[in-house]
C-alpha positions in Angstrom: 98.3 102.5 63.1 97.7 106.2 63.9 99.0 108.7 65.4 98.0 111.2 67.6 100.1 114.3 68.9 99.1 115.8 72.2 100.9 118.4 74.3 99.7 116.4 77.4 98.3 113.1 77.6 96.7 112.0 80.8 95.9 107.7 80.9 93.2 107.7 83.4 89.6 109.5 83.6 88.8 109.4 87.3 89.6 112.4 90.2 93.5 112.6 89.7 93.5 112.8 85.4 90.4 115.1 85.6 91.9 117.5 88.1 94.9 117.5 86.3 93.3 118.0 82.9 91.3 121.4 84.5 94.2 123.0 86.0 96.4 122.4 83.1 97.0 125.5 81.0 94.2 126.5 78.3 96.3 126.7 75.1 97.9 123.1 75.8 96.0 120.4 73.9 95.0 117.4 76.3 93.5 114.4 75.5 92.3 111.7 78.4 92.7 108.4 77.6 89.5 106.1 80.0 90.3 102.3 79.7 86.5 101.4 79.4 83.9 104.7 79.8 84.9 107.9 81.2 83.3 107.4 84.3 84.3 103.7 84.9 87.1 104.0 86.8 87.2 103.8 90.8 86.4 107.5 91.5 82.7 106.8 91.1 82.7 103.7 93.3 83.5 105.6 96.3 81.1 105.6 98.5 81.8 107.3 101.8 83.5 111.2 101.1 86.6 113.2 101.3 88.8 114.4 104.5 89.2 117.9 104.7 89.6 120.0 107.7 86.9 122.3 107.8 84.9 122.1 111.8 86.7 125.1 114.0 87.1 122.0 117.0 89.6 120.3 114.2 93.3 121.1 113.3 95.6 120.3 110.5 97.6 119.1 113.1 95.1 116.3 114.3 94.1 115.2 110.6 98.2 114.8 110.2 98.8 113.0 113.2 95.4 110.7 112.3 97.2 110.1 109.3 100.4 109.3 110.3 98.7 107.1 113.2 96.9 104.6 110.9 99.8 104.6 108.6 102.0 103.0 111.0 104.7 106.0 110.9 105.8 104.9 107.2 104.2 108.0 105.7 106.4 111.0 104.9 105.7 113.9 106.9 106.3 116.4 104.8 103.8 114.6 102.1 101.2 114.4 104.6 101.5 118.1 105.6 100.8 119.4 102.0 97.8 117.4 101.4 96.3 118.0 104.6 97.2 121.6 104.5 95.7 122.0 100.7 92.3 120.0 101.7 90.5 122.6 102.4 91.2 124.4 99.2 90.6 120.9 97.3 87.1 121.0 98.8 86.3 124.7 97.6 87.0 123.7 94.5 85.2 120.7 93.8 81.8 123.3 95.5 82.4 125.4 93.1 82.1 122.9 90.1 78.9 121.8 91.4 79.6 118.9 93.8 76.6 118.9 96.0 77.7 117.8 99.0 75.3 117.3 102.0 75.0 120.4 104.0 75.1 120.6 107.9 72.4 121.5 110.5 74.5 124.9 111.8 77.5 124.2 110.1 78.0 124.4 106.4 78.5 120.9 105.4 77.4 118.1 107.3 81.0 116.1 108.6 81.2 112.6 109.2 83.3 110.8 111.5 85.4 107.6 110.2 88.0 105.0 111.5 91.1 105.8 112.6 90.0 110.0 112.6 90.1 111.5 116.0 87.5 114.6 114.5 84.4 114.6 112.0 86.0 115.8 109.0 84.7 113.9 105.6 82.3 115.5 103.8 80.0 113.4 101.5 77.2 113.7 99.1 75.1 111.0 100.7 76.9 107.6 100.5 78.1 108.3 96.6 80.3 111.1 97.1 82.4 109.7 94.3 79.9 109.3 91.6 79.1 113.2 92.4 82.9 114.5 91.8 83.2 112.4 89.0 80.4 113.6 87.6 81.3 117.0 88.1 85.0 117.2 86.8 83.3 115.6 83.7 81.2 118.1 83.1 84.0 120.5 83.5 86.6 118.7 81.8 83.4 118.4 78.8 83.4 122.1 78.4 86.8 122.6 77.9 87.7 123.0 74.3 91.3 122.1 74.9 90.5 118.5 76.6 89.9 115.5 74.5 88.1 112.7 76.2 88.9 109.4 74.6 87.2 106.3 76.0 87.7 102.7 75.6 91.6 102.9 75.0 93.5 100.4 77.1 97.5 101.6 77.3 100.0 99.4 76.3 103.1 100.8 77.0 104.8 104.6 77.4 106.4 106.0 74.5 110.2 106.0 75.8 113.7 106.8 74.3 114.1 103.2 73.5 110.9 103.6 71.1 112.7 106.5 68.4 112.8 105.6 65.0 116.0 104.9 63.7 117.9 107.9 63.2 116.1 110.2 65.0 117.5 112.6 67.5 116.2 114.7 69.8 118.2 117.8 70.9 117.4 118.1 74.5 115.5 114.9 75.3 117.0 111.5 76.6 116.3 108.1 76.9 114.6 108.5 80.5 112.4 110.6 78.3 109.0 109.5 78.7 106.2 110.7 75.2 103.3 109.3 75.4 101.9 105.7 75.1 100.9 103.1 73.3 97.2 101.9 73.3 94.7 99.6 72.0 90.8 100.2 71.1 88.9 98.0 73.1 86.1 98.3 70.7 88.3 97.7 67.1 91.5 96.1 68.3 93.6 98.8 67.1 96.9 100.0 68.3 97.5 103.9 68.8 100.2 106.0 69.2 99.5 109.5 71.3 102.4 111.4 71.7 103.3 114.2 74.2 105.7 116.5 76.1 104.3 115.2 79.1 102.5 112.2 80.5 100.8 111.7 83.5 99.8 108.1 85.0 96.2 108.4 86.8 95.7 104.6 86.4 94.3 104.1 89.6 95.7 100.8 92.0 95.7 97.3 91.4 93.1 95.1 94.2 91.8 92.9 90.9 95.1 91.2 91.7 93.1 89.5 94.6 90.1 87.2 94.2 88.0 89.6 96.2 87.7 93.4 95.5 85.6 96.2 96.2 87.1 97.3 92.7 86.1 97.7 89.0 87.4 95.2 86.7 89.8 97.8 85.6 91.6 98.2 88.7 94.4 96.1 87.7 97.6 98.0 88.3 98.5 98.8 84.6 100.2 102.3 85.4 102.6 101.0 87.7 103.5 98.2 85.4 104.3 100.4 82.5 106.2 102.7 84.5 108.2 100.0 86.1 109.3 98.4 82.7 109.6 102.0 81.5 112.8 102.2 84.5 110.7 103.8 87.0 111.1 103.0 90.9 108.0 101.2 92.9 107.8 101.4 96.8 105.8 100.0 99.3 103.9 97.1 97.4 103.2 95.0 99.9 100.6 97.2 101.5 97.5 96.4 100.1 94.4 97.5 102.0 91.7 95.1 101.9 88.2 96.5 103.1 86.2 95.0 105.9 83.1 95.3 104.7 82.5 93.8 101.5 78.8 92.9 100.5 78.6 88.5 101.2 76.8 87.9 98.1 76.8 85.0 95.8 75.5 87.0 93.0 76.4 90.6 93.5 80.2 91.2 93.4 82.4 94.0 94.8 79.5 95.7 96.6 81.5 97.9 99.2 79.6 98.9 102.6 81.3 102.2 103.1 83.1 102.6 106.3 80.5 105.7 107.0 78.3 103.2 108.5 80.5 102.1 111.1 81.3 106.0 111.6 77.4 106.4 112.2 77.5 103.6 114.5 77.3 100.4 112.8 78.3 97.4 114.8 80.1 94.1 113.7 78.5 90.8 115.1 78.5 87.7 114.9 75.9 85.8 112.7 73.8 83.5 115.5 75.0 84.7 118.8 75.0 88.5 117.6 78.0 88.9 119.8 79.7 92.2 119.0 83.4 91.5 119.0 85.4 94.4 117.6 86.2 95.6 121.2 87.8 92.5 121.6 90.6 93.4 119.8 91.1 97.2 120.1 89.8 99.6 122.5 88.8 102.0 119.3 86.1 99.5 118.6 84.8 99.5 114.9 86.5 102.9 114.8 90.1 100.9 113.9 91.9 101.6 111.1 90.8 99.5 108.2 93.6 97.1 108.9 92.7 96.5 112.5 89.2 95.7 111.2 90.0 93.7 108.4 92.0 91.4 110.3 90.0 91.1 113.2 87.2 90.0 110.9 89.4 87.4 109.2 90.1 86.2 112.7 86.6 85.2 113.3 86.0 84.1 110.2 88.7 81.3 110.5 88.2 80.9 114.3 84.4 80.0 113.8 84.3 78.6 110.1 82.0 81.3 108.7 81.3 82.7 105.2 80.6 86.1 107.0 80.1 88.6 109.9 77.3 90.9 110.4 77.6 94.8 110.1 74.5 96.2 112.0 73.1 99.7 111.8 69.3 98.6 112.6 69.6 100.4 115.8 69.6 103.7 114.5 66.8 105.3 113.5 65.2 104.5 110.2 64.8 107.6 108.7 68.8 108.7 109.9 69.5 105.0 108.2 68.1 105.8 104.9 68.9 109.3 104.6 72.7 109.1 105.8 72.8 105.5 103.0 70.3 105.6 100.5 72.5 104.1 97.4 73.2 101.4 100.0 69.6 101.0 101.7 68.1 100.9 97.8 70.5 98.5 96.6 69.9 96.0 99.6 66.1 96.0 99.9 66.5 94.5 95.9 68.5 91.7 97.5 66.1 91.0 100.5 67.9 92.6 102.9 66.2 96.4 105.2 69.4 97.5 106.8 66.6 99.3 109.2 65.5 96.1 110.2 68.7 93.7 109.1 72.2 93.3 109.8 74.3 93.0 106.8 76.3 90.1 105.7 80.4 91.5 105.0 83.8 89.9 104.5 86.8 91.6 103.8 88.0 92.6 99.6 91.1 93.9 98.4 90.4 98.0 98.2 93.3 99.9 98.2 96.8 99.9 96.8 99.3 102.2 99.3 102.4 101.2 97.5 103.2 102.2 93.4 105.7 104.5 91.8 107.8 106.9 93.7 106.4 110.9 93.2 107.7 113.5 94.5 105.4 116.7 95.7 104.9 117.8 92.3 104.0 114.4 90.6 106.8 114.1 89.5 108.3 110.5 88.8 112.0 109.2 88.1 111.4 109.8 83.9 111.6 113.2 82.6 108.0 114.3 81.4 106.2 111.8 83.6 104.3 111.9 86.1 101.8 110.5 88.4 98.9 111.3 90.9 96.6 109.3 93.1 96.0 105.8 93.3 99.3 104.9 91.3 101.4 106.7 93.0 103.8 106.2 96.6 103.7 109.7 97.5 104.5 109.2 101.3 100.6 110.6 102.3 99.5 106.6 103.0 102.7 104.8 104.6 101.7 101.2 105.9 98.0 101.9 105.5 95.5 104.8 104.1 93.5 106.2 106.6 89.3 106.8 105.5 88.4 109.4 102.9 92.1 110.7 101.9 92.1 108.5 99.3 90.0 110.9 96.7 91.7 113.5 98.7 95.4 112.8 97.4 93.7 112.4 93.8 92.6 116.3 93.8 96.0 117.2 95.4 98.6 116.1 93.0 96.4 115.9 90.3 97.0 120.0 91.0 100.3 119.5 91.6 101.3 118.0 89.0 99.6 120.2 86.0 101.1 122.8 87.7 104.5 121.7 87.3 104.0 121.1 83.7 102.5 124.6 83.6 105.3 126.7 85.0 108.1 124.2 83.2 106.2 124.1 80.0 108.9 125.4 77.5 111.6 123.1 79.5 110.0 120.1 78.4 111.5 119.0 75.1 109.2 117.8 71.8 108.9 114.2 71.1 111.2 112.7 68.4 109.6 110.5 65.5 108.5 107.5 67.0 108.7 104.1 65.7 104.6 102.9 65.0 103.0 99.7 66.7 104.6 96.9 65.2 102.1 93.8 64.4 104.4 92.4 61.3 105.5 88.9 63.9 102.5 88.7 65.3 98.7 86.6 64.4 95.4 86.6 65.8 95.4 84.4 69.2 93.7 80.6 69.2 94.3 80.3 72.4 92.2 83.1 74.0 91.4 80.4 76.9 95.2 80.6 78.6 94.5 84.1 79.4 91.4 83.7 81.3 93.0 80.5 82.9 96.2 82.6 84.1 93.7 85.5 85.1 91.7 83.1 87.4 95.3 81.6 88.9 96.5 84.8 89.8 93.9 86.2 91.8 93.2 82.9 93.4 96.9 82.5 94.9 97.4 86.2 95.3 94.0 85.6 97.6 95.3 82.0 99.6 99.1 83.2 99.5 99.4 86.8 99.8 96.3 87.7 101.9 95.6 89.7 105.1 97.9 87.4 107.0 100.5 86.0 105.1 103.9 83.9 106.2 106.8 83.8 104.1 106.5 79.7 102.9 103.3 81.4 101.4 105.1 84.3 99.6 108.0 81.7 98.3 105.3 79.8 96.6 103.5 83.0 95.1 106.9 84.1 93.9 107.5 80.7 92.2 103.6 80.9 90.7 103.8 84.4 89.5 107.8 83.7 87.0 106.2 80.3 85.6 103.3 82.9 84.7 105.4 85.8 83.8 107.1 83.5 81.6 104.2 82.4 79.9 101.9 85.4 79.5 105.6 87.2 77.7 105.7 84.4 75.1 101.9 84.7 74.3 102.3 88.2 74.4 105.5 87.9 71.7 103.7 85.8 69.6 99.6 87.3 69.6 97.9 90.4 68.4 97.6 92.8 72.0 94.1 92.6 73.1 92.7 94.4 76.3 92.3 91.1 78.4 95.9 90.0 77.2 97.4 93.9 78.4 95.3 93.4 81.6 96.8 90.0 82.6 100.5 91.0 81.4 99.7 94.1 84.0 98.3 92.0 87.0 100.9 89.4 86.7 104.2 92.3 86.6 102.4 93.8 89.7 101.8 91.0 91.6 105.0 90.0 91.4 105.7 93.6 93.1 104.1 93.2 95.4 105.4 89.5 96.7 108.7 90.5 96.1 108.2 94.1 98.3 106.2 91.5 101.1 109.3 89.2 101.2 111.8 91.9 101.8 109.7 93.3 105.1 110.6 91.8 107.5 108.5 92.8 110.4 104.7 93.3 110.5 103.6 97.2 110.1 100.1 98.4 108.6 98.6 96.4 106.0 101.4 93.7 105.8 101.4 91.2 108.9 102.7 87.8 108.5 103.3 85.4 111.0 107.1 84.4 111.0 107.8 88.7 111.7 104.7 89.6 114.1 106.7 92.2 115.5 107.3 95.7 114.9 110.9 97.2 114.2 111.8 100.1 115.3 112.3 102.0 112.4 109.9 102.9 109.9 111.6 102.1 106.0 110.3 102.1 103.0 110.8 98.8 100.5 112.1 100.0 97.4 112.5 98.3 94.0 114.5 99.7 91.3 114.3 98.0 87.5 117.7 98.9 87.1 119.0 96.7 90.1 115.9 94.1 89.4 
């Protein structure tokens, strides 16, 4: 097994470990750890842009209050102010690494206008803003001599106190100490050790727990996993935001429409009648938050038996249609389908997770030397639902945040100890690769019936009982076989989703992203749902 030393080691490759891994001092060594390539991760599937405000009409006071509209009034104020307030900034920055986002008629940038945001205030590089910072922050991150970028490693585990060799000591660090991780080559099957002074998780959420998702295969929770069996705390689970507009195709999967197009005017209709029926259920029309949408769509969709709704932009003009979505336009007229001339077919996917281990405003986690930004994080910026474009947003913020903490507390954070190496010795190869693809398939298919947009809690009692028969079985396989990166993947999905049912269960009202039917109501105080490993 080898080992790797590091001063910082960042498992993630996508807005928030990239950020980090530029603003992190030049004399610390850095290596980033991608789970497949670099650029694989969700940063580069996100299509519409990035709030910021920037238009003299707009306020940081409107973009807060946006915020803390759509998310229900779960989101913690103070959070929201600081990433609002350090957008801007955030937006300079990514400029002046080369981001070439679409400039305006009189203004400087051109601003869109999305759900649930009272001003237009996301700037986008067509309709694949996210391929264009994560193309840029690569570029940077490639030119700095201090940053290792190490692809195809799939983390295992962190490197905690509980992992010291035997009669090792440490003089200042504990066993809430957190140095490094564990990881696997996807490509040779070997286990690594990379140690560190500090960690950060920028592992991105975990929608492939749900049969649907807009989401690389990838997206399947594994930071807030590890943390939580490392004795971190997880909030807010059971807030999952599932997209409304997910390209209906038998044979393309997790095509997302971006919610631009409704900002632009897209209208949802129904196939046949071509009834438009979004202003049916709020007076914001299309422009809902996501969770308004979603569910309004799976209300048809069950109402009327369908497969799918329509989302329609064939009113606009042609050229505005294919110069505002060309990535989308392109990729449609392949599979039959001229949005100039078409509607397009959309159901909802799993997206988002708004729920994953507790940081504070610096990254900073319950384990000394961790932290976390972005996606994998509960940083009190999303509360019961994320509005548009601050998704990417709360990547650039902490990922900031948290190198600088590490920056100015540098000579605080104490050396790793010797730590013990992978140990194989009780393990053999697996003959019985075909239970983890079974348990795969069975999770995301009761995740999807049980623990869906609408949910009741007879549902979630018989997810919970589903997910410990197959907690119980994907630890003894685990025990007994070699770690692959399907094997880590499904021991990931199935810890999570059992997160998230438990966190579901334990709300018991409807706010955000989490309705269910025996609490439709809202109570009148906003709490978080909590879990702590050491009360679990």
């Amino acid at each position: 097994m080898a080992n790797r030393a590091f001063d910082v080691v960042i498992i993630g490759s996508g807005a928030a470990g990239l950020s980090a891994a530029l603003e992190l001092p030049s004399h610390l060594k850095v290596a980033v750890l991608a789970k497949g390539d670099i650029s694989a991760g969700s940063t580069a599937w996100a299509q519409g842009g990035i709030a910021a405000v920037l238009d003299v009409g707009d306020t940081f006071e409107s973009h807060i209050e946006d915020t803390i509209v759509a998310g229900a009034g779960l989101n913690a104020r103070r959070t929201v102010e600081y990433v609002v307030e350090n957008a801007p900034a955030a937006i300079e920055r990514l400029a002046e690494l080369g981001v070439p986002f679409n400039p305006g008629e009189s203004e400087r940038w051109h601003l869109t206008q999305e759900g649930g945001h009272s001003h237009r205030r996301i700037v986008h590089v067509a309709d694949a803003t996210g391929r264009a910072v994560q193309l840029a922050l690569e570029q940077a991150a490639a030119a700095h001599g201090n940053i290792t970028l190490i692809p195809h490693m799939v983390a295992i585990d962190l490197v905690t106190g509980r992992h010291r060799q035997s009669g090792s000591a440490s003089s200042t660090g504990s066993e809430r100490n957190v140095w490094g991780v564990y990881a696997v080559d996807a490509k040779t099957g070997r286990v690594s050790l990379f140690t560190s002074r500090a960690t950060i998780l920028a592992t991105g959420g975990a929608s492939r727990a749900w049969l649907y998702s807009t989401n690389p295969r990838g997206s399947t929770g594994d930071g807030i996993a590890m943390a939580w069996r490392a004795g971190c705390r997880v909030s807010n689970m059971e807030f999952n935001q599932f997209h409304p507009t997910c390209l209906y195709n038998h044979d393309v999967k997790n095509f997302l429409i971006t919610e631009a197009m409704r900002g632009e005017g897209g209208q949802l209709k129904l196939p046949g009648s071509g009834h438009r029926f979004m202003p049916e259920f709020d007076e914001r029309a299309e422009l809902a938050p996501r969770d308004i949408v979603a569910r309004a769509i799976d209300h048809e969709l069950k109402r009327l038996g369908l497969d799918f709704v329509h989302l329609d932009i064939s009113h606009r003009d042609p050229e505005f249609v294919r110069e505002h979505f060309p990535t989308i336009h392109a990729r449609l007229l392949e599979l039959g389908i001229d949005i100039t001339r078409q509607p397009i077919p959309v159901v909802p996917a799993s997206h988002y997770t708004c729920g994953g281990v507790m940081v504070d405003l610096d990254g900073r986690t319950d384990l000394d030397g961790l932290y976390a930004a972005g996606e994998v994080t509960q940083s009190g910026l999303h509360g019961a639902n994320r509005l548009a474009s601050n998704s990417v947003l709360e990547c650039l913020v902490f990922g900031l945040a948290a190198a600088r903490h590490i920056g100015r507390n540098w000579e605080a954070l104490p050396p790793p100890p010797a730590i013990r190496p992978w140990d194989e010795s009780r393990v053999t190869d697996s003959d019985e690769e075909v239970i983890v693809h079974h348990n795969w398939r069975e999770i995301r298919r009761f995740m999807w019936d049980y623990v869906g947009i609408v949910r009741t809690t007879k549902r979630l009692e018989r997810a919970l009982h589903r997910v410990k028969l197959l907690r119980d079985e994907t630890e003894e396989y685990y025990g007994n076989f070699r770690v692959t990166p399907d094997l880590v993947e499904l021991r990931n999905l199935v810890e999570v989703s059992e997160l998230i049912v438990r966190c579901a269960l334990a709300r018991k009202e409807s706010r955000g992203l989490h309705y269910t039917l025996d609490y439709p109501d809202l109570l009148p105080q906003a709490v978080d749902t909590i879990l702590d490993p050491a009360t679990a």
